[in-house]
Wavefront OBJ file of the C-alpha trace (Angstrom):
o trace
v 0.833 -8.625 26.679
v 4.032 -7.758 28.837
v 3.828 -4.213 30.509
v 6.684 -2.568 29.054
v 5.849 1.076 29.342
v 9.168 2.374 27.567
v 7.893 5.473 25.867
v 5.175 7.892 26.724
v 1.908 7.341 24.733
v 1.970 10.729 23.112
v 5.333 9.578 21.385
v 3.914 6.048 20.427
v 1.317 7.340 18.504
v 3.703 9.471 16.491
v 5.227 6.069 15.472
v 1.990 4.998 13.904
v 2.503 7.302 10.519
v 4.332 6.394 7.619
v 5.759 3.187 6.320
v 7.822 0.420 8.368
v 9.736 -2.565 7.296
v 9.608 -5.562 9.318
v 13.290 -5.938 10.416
v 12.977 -8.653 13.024
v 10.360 -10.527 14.537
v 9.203 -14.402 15.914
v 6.506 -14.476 14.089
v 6.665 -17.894 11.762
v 4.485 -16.013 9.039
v 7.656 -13.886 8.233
v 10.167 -16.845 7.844
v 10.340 -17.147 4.204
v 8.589 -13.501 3.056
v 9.733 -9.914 3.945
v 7.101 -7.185 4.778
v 6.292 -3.982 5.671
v 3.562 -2.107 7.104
v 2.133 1.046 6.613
v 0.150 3.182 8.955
v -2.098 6.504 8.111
v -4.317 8.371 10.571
v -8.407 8.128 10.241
v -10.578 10.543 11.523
v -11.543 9.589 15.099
v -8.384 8.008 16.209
v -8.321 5.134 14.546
v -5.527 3.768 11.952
v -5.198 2.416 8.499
v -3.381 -0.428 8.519
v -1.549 -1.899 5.141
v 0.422 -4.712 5.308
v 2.246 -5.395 2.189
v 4.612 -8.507 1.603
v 6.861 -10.375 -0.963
v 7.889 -14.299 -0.565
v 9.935 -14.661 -3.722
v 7.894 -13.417 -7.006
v 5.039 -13.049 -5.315
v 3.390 -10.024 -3.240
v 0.491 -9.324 -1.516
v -1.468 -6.836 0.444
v -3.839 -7.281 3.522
v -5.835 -3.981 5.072
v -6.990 -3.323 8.283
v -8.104 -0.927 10.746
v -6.754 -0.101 13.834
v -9.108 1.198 16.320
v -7.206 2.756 19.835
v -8.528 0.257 22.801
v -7.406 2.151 25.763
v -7.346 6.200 26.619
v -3.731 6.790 26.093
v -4.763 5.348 22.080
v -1.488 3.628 21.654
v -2.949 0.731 22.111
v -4.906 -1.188 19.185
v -7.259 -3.367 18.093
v -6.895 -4.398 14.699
v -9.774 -5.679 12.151
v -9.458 -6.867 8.139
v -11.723 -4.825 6.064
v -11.791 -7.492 2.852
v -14.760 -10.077 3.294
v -11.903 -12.784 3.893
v -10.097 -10.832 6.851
v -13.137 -9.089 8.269
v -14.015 -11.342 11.330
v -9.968 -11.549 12.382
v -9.092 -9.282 15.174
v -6.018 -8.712 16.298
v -4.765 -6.695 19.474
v -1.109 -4.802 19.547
v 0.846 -2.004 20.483
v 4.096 -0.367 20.438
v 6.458 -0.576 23.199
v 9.328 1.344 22.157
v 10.825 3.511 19.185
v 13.335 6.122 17.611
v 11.695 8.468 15.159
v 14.907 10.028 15.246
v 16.766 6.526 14.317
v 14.266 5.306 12.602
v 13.366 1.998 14.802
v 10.320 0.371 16.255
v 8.898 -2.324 18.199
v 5.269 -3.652 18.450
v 4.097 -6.549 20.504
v 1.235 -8.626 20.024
v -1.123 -10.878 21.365
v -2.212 -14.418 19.721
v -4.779 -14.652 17.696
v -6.687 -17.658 15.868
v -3.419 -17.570 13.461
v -0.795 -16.266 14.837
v 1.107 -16.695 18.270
v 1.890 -13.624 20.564
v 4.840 -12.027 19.328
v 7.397 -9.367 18.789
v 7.904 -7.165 15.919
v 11.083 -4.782 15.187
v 10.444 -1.965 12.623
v 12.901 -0.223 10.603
v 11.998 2.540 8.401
v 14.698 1.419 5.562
v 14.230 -1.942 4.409
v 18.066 -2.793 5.139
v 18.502 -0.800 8.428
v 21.578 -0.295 9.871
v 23.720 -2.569 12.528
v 23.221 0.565 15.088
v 19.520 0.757 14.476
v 19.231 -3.240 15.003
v 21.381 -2.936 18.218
v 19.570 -0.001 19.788
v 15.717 -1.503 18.691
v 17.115 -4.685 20.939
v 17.859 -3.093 23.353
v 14.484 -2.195 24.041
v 13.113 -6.055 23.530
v 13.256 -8.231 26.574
v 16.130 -10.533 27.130
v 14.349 -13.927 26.514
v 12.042 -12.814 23.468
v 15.519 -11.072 21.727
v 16.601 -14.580 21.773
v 13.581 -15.790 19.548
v 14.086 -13.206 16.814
v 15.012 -13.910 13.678
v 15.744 -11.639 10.754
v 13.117 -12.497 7.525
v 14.401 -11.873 4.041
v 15.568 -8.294 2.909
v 13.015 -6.421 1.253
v 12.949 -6.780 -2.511
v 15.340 -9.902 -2.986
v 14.699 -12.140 -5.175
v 11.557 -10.596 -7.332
v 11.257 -9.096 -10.815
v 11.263 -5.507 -10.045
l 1 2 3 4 5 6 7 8 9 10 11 12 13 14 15 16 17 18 19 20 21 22 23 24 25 26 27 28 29 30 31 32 33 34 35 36 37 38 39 40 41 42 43 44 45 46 47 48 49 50 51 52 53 54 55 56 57 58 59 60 61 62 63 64 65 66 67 68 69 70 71 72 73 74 75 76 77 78 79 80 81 82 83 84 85 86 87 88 89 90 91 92 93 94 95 96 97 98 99 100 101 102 103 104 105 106 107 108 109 110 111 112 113 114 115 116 117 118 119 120 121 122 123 124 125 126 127 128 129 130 131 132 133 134 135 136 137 138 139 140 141 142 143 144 145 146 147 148 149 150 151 152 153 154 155 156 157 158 159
């Protein structure tokens, strides 16, 4: 992963609550299906970790744990729980966020499935020009240029 200290750890892990829409990313899993993940506090540090997505009229769920991999416990290591995830692992963090404005971004390294990447978290599914502009601001250069934005939350589905 890219050192990109932007925020203090204390104020990353007060991103790691609540739920967060996937906004942008360059991850190829998000090209046709929106998603959002959702992040409660466990007892010892570590995180529950629900991803929920749509692709169409389908949705799905995967869960995970995040357990903290470094002292400053902003950094993760994520691990499935279901008999189907439970040997992935997957390591990530936050680099930057807005409570405030309601804006995140997570990096992440490759795993078996999925390259190294870059996610931007909104906490409205449809987030705002301004919150877009100032989450990129905090993405390098280069990867900003590989982001793309994956379908809006809740189009196209029978809801």
């Amino acid at each position: 992963m890219a050192v990109l200290d932007l925020m203090v750890g204390e104020d990353l892990r007060a991103l790691a609550q609540g739920t967060w829409y996937i906004a942008m990313t360059n991850l190829p899993l998000w090209r046709k299906r929106s998603g959002a993940i959702t992040y409660a506090p466990l007892p010892g540090g570590a995180l529950s970790d629900v991803v929920t997505w749509q692709s169409g009229q389908r949705e799905g769920t995967v869960v995970g744990i995040d357990q903290p991999i470094d002292d400053k416990r902003w950094q993760w290591e994520w691990r499935g729980v279901e008999p189907t995830t439970f040997f992935v692992k997957s390591r990530w963090r936050f680099i930057a966020g807005d409570l405030r404005h309601g804006w995140a971004v997570t990096e992440f390294e490759k795993t078996l499935f999925t390259p190294a990447g870059i996610d931007v978290y909104c906490r409205r599914p449809q987030p705002s020009h301004a919150q877009l502009r100032e989450a990129l601001s905090a993405v390098p250069k280069d990867l900003a240029q590989e982001l793309f934005v994956p379908p809006t939350w809740g189009q196209n589905t029978l809801r």
